[in-house]
N, C-alpha and C positions, 0 to 999 in steps of 0.2 A: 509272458512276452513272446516275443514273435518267434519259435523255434528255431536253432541255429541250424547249418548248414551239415548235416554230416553223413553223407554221400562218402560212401569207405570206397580208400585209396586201393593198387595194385597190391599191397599187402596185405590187405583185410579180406580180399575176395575167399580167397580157401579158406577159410573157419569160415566162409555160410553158410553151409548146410549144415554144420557143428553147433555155430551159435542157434540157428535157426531151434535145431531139437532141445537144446539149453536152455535156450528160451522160454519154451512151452513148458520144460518140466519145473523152471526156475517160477513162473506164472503160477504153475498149480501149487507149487509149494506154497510159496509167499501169501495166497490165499488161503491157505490155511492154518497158518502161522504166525507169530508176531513178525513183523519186520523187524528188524533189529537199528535202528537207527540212532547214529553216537551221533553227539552233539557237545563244540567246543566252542573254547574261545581263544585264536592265534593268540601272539604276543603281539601281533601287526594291529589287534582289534577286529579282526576279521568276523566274521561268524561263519563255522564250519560245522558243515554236517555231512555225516557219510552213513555208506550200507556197505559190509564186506560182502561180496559178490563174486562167489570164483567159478561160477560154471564156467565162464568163458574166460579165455587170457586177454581182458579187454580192460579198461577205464573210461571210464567220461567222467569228464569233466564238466561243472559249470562255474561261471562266476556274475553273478547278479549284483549289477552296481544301481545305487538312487542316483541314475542318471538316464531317466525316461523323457519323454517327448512334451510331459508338462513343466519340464525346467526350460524350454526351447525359449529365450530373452523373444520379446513381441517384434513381429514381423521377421523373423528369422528361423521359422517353422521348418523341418529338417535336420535342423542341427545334432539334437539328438542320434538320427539316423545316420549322417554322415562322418559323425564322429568315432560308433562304433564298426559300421562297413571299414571306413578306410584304417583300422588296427593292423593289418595283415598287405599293407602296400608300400612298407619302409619303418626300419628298424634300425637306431643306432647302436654302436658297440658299449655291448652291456653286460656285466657280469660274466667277462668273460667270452662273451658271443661277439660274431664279428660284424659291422655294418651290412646289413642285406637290402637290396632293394626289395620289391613287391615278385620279382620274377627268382631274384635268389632263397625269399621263403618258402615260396609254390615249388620249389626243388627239395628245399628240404623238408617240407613235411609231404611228397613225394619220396622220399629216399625211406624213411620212417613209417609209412603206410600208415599216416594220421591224415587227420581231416580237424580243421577249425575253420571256423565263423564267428561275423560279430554282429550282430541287430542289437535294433529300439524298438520299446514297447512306450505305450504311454506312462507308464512306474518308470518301468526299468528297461535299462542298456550293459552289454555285455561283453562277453563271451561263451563260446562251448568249443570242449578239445573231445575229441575220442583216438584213445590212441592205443597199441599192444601194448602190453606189460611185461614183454621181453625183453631183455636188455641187449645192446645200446638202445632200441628204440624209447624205451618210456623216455629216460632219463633224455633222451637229446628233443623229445618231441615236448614236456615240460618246461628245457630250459629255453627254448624257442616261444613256445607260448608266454613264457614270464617276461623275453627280450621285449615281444609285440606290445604288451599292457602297460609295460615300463619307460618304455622308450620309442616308441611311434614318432616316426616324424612328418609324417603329412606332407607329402613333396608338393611342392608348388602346381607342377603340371600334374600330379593325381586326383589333388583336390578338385584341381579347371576342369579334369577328365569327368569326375565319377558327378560332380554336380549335374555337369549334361544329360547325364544315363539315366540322374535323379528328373532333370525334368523331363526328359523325356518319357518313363516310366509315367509320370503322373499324368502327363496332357495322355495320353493313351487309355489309361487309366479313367480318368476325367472322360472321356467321350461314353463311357458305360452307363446306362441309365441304372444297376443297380449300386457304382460307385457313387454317380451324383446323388441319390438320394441317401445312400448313408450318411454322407458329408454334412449335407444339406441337414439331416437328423440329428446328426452328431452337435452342430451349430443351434441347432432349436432346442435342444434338451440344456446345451450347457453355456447358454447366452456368455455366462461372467466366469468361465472356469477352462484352463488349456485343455481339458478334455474335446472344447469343442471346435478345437481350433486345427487344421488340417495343413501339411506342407502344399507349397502352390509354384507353379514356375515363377514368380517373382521372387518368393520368402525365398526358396533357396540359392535364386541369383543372386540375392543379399547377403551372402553367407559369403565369408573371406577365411584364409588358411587362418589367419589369428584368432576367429572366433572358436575355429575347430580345436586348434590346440589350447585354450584358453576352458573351451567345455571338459576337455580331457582333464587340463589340471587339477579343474576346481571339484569333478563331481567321481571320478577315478580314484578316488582315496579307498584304503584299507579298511577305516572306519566306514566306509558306507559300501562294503561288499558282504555277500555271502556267498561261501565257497561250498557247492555240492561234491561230493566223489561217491562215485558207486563201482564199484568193481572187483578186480582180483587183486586187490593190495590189502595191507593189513594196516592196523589202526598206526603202527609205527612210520609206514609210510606214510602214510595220507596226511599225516601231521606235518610230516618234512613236506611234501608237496604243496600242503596250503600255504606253509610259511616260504617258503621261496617261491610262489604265486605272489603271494601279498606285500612282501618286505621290498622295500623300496618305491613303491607307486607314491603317487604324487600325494603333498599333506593331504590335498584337497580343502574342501570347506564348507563350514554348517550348511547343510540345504536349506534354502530360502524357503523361506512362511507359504503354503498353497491357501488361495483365496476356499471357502467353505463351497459344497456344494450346494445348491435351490436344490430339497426335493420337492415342491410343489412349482408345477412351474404352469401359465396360461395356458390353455387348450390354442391350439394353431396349425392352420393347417396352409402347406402349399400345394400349388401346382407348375408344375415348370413340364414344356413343350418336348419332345424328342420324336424323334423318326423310326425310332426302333417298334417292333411288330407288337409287342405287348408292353404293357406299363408296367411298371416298376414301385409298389407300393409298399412303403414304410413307416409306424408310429410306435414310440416309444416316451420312455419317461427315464429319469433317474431313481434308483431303485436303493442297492445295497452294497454296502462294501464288506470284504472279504473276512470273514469272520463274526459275520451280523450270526445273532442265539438262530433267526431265522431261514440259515440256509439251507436246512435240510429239508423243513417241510416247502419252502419254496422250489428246490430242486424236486421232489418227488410233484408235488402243484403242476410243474413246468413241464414236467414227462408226461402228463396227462393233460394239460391244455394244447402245446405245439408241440412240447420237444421230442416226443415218442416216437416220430414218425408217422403210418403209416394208420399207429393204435392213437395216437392222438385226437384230440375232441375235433382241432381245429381243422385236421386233413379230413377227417369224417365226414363232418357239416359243410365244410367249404368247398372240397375237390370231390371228395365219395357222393356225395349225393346232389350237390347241385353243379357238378363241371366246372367249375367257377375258377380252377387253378389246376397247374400241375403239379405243385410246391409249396407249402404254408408254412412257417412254422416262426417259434417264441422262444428268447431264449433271456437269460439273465446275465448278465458279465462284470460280476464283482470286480471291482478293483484295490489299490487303495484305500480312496475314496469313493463315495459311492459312484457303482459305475453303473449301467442302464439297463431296464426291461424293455423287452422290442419285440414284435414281431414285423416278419417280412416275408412278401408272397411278390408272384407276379401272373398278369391275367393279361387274357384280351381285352383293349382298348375301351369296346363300347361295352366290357361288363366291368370298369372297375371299381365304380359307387357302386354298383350290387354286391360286387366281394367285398370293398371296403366296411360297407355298412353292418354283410353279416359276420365279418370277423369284429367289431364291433359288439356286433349284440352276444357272440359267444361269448367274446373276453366279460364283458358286463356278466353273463348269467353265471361267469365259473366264477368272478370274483364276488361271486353274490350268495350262490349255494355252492361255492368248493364240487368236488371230486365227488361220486358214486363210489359206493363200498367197491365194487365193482370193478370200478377203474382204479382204486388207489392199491388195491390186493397186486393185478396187474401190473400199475405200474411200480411197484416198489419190487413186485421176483422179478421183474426184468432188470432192474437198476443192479439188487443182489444178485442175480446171476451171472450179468454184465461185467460183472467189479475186476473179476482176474483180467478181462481184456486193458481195463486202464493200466494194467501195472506187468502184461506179456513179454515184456522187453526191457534192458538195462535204460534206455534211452526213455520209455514213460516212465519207470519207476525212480528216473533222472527229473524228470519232470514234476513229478508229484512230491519229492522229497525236497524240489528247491523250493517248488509254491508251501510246503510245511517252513522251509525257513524264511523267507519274504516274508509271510503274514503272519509269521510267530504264531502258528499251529503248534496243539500238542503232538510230542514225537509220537503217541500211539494212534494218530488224526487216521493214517489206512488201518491201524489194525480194528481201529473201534467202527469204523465206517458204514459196514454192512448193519451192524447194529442200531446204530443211527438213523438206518433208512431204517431199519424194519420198526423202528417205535413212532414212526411218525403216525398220525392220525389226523384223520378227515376234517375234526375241530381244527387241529394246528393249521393244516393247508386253508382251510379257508380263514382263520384268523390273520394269516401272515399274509395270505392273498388281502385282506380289508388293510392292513397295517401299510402295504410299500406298494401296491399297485392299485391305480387309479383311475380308473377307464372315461371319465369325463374332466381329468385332468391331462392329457397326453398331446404330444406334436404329431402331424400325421404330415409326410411328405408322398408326394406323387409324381413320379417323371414317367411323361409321355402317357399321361390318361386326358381326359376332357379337361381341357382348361376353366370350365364353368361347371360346377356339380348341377346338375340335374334337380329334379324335387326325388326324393326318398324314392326307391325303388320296392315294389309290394313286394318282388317275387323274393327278399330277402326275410320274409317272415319266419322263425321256428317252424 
């Protein structure tokens, strides 16, 4: 989901250049080591998973609710968003803690040197805390963040405030030719599924404080959270933190049936006008969802079609040798359900049926003959050599550990990881490439190219 906010307070400054060295040695360790990752179950029904972590006197926190942007009720697109932003703008007295407005909690988790946030993903909606582990601070920055999850009241003039900020945010947003064309992509790939449905300045003028508190109730439940902790606590704390995070939140309620995803879906392509200096060109398909047997040779596939950068097939052919872009690349975003394959690049105006075309004929020939020994050697030490940068910090290795409990990964999913990549093979990459990617199956969107394609462009030959 959409990473949480955590920009460290006046109290956090001094342990930076502490945490900083921490970090790097906690990095190398961890890379060569099991992670140690405990996995419970509150008595709230929760799902908790932690890593004791003491280089630093720090915690984070996460809590991931099934309360993502595909539960949004139709024509009220934001809701999800708005539900989790406004956690942190009005708290009633709760357990003990005293009513706070929005400017009395920005005091106290100033006083505390914590830092929290709440976002929506299209899964899931939240929270993330980071806070010391010294005392008063933990315990006051905890019992504050369990006030917010518990008891939000969504004031009347917050919600009129922060909806504006939302549309406003969007119509600015919206004028970008490569946000229109994602949207626009996003809607093509998932005609019948909320994947492809986007908040808009009307959906969230349609949103009312009861709808906010009403998403709160129903999808903010215990049973439908998983609680991460990494840090310098011991497994006795963590346990009392999860359960006084979770105990009392609302019953909540079953989450409603998601319509199935179309992985085939008609070849379609737009074009839509814009004023901007280069086009903005986008096609993709629905792909796989998180946990499919084939993510592995599809991720190493994916670092040697776009995702590598620089060593990619598609920057190679595309940018390196014919000018044709400054920017290429393909990526995969498992979700839940299955979530999409895509690539997206942007060109000058009058070349972008020539680029269009030969990213086109690339994708076709790699999903036809896969990877060179060559390139999959390549791309696989880079991925393994890579691996400690994903997990350098308590905050990615926060990260990594919630997506292990979200999609009910096994607990040793980083330690076997490296290994994973290094067994894939040039059959698997191209079997998995034939299996979920589709190259005369896909949506191709264009904002601000030729509105009329042209006939085939020669100079896009191999």
């Amino acid at each position: 989901m959409t990473e949480y906010d955590s920009t460290p307070q006046r109290a956090l400054r001094k342990f930076a250049g502490a945490a900083l060295g921490a970090a790097m040695l906690l990095a190398a360790q961890l890379a060569q080591a099991a992670i140690p990752i405990e996995h419970w179950t509150a008595s709230t029904g929760a799902q908790v998973f932690f890593v004791h972590s003491p280089s630093i006197p720090m915690l984070d926190v996460n809590i991931d609710f099934d309360a993502g942007s595909r539960y949004d009720p139709p024509g009220k697109a934001g809701l999800a968003t708005l539900t989790a932003a406004l956690l942190d703008k009005g708290a009633a007295a709760q357990d003990g803690q005293p009513a706070r407005d929005e400017a009395k909690i920005a005091d106290a988790f100033a006083d505390t040197g914590a830092a929290f946030g709440g976002a929506a993903g299209g899964d899931r909606g939240g929270i993330g805390l980071r806070t010391l582990t010294a005392q008063p601070e933990l315990d006051q920055s905890v019992a504050l963040t369990a006030q917010l999850i518990k008891a939000p009241t969504y004031p009347d003039a917050v919600v009129a405030r922060e909806k504006q900020r939302l549309i406003t945010a969007i119509r600015e947003a919206d004028a970008k030719p490569g946000v229109i064309a994602d949207k626009a992509l996003a809607k093509a790939m998932y005609p019948d599924h909320p994947y492809g449905v986007a908040a808009t300045p009307d959906s969230v003028a349609s949103i009312r404080r009861d709808d906010v508190v009403k998403f709160w109730r129903d999808n903010y439940g215990a049973q439908r959270a998983v609680v991460t902790l990494i840090g310098a606590v011991d497994r006795k704390q963590a346990e009392a933190i999860a359960e006084q995070l979770t105990r009392g939140l609302p019953p909540g309620s079953a989450a409603p049936a998601m319509p199935q995803v179309r992985l085939q879906i008609a070849p379609s392509e737009q074009r839509m006008p814009h004023p901007a200096q280069q086009s903005s060109v986008a096609i993709g398909q629905p792909a796989i969802a998180r946990g499919d047997p084939d993510y592995f040779a599809l991720l190493v596939g994916n670092y040697v079609l776009g995702g590598g950068g620089f060593s990619s097939r598609l920057t190679d052919e595309v940018r390196e040798k014919r000018g044709l872009t400054y920017g290429v690349d393909s990526y995969f975003a498992p979700s839940k359900q299955p979530g999409p394959f895509g690539i997206s690049l942007q060109t000058k105006k009058a070349q972008t049926d020539e680029a269009l075309a030969l990213v086109r004929q690339v994708l076709a020939r790699f999903v036809a003959e896969g990877p060179t020994d060559k390139e999959l050697r390549a791309a696989k030490d880079n991925l393994i050599n890579g691996f400690p940068l994903r997990i350098d910090n308590n905050r990615k290795l926060l990260t990594n550990v919630a997506n292990i409990g979200w999609y009910g990964m096994p607990l040793d999913y980083l330690d076997t990881w490296t290994a994973q990549i290094g067994k894939v093979t040039r059959e698997q990459v191209k079997a998995a490439f034939q299996r979920h990617v589709h190259p005369d199956g896909m949506a191709t969107v264009i904002v601000g190219g030729p509105v009329a394609a042209p006939a085939p462009a020669t100079a896009a030959r191999q």
